[in-house]
N, C-alpha and C positions, 0 to 999 in steps of 0.2 A: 156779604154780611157775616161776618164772623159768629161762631158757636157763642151759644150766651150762658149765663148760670143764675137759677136763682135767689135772689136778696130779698130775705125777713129779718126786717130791724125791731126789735124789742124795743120799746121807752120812745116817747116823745116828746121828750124834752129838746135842750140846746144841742146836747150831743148828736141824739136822735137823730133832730134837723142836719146837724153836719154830716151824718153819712149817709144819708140819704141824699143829699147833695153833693155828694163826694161818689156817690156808686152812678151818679146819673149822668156826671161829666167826664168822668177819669177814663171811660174807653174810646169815648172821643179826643179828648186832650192828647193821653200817651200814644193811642191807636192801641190799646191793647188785646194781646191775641183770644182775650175772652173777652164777652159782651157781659152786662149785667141788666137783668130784668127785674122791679124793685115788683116783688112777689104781694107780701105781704106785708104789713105793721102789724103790732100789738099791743096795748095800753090797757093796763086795770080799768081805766076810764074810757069807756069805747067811743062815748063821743070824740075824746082827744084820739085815738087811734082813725076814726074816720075822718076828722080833719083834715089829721097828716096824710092820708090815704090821698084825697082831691088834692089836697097843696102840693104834693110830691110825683102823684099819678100811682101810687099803688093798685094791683089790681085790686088786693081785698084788706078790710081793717078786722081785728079780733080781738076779744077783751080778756082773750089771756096767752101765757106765752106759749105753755103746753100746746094749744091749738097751730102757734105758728110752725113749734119745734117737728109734730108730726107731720107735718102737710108735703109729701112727696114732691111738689112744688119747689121748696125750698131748700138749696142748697148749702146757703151760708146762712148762718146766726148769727146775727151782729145785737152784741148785747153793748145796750147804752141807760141800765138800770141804776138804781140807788148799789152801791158798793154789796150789801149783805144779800143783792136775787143774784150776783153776776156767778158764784159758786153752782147752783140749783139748776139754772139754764145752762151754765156752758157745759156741764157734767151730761145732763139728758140730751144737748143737740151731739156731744162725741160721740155718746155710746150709740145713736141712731145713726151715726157713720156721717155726721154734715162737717163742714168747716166751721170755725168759729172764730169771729175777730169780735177780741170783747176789748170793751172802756181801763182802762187803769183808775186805780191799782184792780188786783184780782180779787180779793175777795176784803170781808173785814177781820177775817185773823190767817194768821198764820196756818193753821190746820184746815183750813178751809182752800186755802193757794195751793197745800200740800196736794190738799184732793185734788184739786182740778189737773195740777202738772202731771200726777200720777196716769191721769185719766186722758190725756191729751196722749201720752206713750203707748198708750193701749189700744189707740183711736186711729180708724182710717183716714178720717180729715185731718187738715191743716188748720194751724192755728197762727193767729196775729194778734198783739195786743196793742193800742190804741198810745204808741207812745210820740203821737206824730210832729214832735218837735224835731225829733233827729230825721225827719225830712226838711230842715229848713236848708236853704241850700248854702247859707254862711255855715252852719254849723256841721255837714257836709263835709264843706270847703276845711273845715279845720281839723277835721280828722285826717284829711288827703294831707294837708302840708305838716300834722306830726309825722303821719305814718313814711313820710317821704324824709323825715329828718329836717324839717326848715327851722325848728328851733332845736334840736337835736335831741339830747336823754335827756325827757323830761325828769323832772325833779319834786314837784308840784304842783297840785289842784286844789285854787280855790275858788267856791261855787254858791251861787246864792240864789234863792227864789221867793219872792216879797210881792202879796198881793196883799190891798187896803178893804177886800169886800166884807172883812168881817172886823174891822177895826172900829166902827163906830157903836158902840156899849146897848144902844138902838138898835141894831138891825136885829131882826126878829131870829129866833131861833128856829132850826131847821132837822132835816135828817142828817145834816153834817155834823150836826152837836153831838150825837147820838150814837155811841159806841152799837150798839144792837144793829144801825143799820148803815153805818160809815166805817166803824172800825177807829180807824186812825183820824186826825184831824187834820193838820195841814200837812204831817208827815206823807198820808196819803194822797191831797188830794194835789200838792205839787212839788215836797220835795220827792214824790216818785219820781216827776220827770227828770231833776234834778241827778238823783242816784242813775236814770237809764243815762244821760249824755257823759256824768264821770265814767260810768264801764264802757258805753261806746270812745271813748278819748282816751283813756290810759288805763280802763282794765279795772277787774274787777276790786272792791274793796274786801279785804279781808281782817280785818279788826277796827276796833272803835269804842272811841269813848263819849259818853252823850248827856245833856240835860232838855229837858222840854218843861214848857211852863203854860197853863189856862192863865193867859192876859187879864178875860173880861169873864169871871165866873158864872154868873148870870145874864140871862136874856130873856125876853121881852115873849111870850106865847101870842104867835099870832091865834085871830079869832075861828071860832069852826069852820072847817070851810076853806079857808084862805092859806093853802099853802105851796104859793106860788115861791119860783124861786128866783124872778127873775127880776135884776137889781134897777131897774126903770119901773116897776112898778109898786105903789103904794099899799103896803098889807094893813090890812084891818087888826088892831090889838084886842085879846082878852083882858088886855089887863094884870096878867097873871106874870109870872117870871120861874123860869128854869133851869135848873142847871146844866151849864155844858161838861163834857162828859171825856172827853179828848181834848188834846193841845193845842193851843193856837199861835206856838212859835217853838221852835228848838233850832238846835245846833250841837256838832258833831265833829271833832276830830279824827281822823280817821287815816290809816294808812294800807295802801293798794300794794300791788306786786312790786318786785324791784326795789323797793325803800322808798318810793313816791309817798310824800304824803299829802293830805289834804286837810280841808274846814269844809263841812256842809251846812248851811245856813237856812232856814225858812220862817215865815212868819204870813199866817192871812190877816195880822193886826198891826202893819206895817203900812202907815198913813202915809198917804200918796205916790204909793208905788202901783201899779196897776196889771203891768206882767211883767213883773222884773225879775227875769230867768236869766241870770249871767254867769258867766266863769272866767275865769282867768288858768291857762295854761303856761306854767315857766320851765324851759328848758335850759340844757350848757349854753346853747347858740343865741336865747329871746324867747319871747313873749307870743300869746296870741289872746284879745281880748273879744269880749261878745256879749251882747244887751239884748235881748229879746224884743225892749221896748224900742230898738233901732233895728229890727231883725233881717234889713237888709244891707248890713252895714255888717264887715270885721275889723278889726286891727290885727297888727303883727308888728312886734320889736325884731328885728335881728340886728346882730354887734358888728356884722360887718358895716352898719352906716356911721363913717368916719369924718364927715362935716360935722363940726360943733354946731353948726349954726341951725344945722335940721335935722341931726338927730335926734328920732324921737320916733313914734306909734307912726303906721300909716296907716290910712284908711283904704279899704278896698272896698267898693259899692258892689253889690250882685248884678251876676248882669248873664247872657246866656253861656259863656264861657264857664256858669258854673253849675252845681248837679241841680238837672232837673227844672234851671231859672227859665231857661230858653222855649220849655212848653206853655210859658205863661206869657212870655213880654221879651220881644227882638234884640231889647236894648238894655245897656245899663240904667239905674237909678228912678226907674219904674214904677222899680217894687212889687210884691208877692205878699197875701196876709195870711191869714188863721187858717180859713177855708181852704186855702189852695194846700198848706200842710196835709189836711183830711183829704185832698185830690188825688195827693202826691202817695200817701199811705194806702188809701182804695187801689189805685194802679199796679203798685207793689203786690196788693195781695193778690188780685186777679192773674199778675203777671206769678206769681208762689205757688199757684192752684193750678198752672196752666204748663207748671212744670219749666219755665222759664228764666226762674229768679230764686234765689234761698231766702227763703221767711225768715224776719228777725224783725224786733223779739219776738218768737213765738213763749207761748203760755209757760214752757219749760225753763226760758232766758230770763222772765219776768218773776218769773219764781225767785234767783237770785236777787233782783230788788227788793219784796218782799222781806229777805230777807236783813237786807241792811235795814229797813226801815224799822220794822220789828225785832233788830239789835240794838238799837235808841231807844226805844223803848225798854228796854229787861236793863239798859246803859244807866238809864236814867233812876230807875228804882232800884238797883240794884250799888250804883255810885263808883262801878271799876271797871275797866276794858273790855269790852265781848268778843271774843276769835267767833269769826262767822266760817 
């Protein structure tokens, strides 16, 4: 039986549930050289903290985070809070010397992510941030075949992220609307991931030019009581309507190291798209494509295919030949989903903390996103380039 460490997950919501699902299977899955013991939960709502407590096997539930942060019990903090607690918590679990793998983005302003990176430097734990796409093992897969040269000097990245959950003028308003406690709108809540796969691929962005726009400016108050977030269930209305307060589409020019440049695209008011996290990579040599909504699928153009009759994209299906597919499914075209991402990221960390693996992004790498995203912003009001 391997040495274990123990896991206090803040929030119990959808993310919640994923790492706590993710801390429960990942050292079985990878075998890795640390075990994880799900210590404690914490929820403003303790009934919802003890729920998750019997649904997950937590030993204990708490109805605030401070209780979980001090409990000598607990090793890591896994924050999976509304964007504006994730500064509060992760600052008091570093300075108490724990690890902390918190949700993206990091905070809801800039000076707030300042804090926390500062504070992670200063701190005996480690840190991981929740950017668990770049565990998908296609997208993996296509950092190995740039960094190998299969399409050669890149030239170009263009990158897009289109979810429809807040495209209908209906859905009720939330903490997402809400600068005070989201910060950013869709810039944060997925061209983050967006901005982390372009610097994992071709490197950091370093200028940019930007516009964002509120689609649907009003929404619908759900009623007292009702603020659930979850899109299968039906919210009760006040009746009332509020203003949204952050963007629900932008787009960004934008050019990286080397003279690479790029388009970042996002929109959570983009009708029927559902997780459409894509990019396209162009080099001297070809192509490399990728769809989230087929996440176990890549393409690649290369010029050496000299039949007219079939040149063109191929397809490569995942399969264990590629990083990390093989702990989930023997075979190609299987397939791997969301959750096993958060399996793949809990392993990493365990294997980071056990002094086996280099942590990335930790809270200091995530800071640089941050900062693009909150360069769209100053882009956008401001109408001219930003040097990041």
């Amino acid at each position: 039986m391997p040495q274990s460490i123990g896991i206090g997950v803040v929030g119990t919501g959808i993310m919640g549930a994923a790492h706590a699902m993710a801390f429960r299977s990942a050292p079985t899955i990878f075998e890795t050289t640390l075990g994880a013991r799900l210590e404690m939960v914490a929820d403003i709502n303790l009934p919802a903290a003890q729920k998750a407590a019997h649904r997950f096997g937590f030993k204990r539930a708490v109805g605030s985070w401070q209780e979980l942060v001090a409990d000598p019990a607990v090793d890591v903090v896994s924050i999976t809070t509304p964007n504006a607690l994730h500064h509060d918590i992760a600052i008091a679990a570093l300075n108490a010397g724990k690890h902390v793998y918190c949700e993206k983005p990091l905070a809801a302003d800039l000076a707030a992510a300042e804090d926390m990176a500062a504070a992670a430097l200063r701190a005996k734990g480690k840190s991981l941030v929740g950017y668990n796409y770049l565990r998908s093992p296609a997208i993996a897969f296509a950092k190995q075949l740039i960094a190998q040269g299969a399409i050669g000097k890149v030239s170009y990245f263009r990158g897009v992220c289109d979810e429809d959950y807040m495209a209908d003028a209906e859905t009720p308003y939330s903490w997402r609307c809400r600068r005070d406690m989201a910060g950013l709108g869709a810039l944060g809540d997925l061209a983050s991931h967006l901005v982390s796969i372009a610097h994992d691929l071709v490197g950091p962005v370093r200028r940019l030019v930007a516009d964002t726009r509120i689609v649907i400016p009003k929404r619908p108050v759900p009623a007292a009581g009702d603020g659930t977030e979850r899109r299968d269930v039906k919210v009760a209305l006040s009746g009332e309507y509020r203003g949204v307060e952050n963007e629900d589409t932008a787009h960004a020019l934008v050019q990286f190291d080397d003279g690479i440049m790029g388009t970042l695209v996002t929109s959570r008011a983009h009708w029927g798209r559902k997780s459409h996290l894509g990019f396209e990579v162009f080099g001297a040599k070809g192509s490399i494509l990728f769809d989230h909504e087929r996440m176990n699928e890549l393409q690649i153009y290369t010029k050496d295919a000299t039949d007219a009759a079939t040149n063109g994209y191929r397809l490569i299906p995942m399969g264990p030949e590629h990083p990390s597919y093989g702990r989930f499914s023997p075979a190609k075209g299987h397939g791997i989903g969301f959750n096993d991402l958060k399996i793949i990221e809990a392993a990493h960390l365990l294997e980071g903390i056990a002094g086996k693996e280099t942590l990335s992004p930790t809270i200091g790498d995530a800071l640089a996103i941050e900062k693009v995203l909150h360069g769209i912003i100053a882009s956008t009001k401001s109408g001219a380039w930003v040097e990041l």
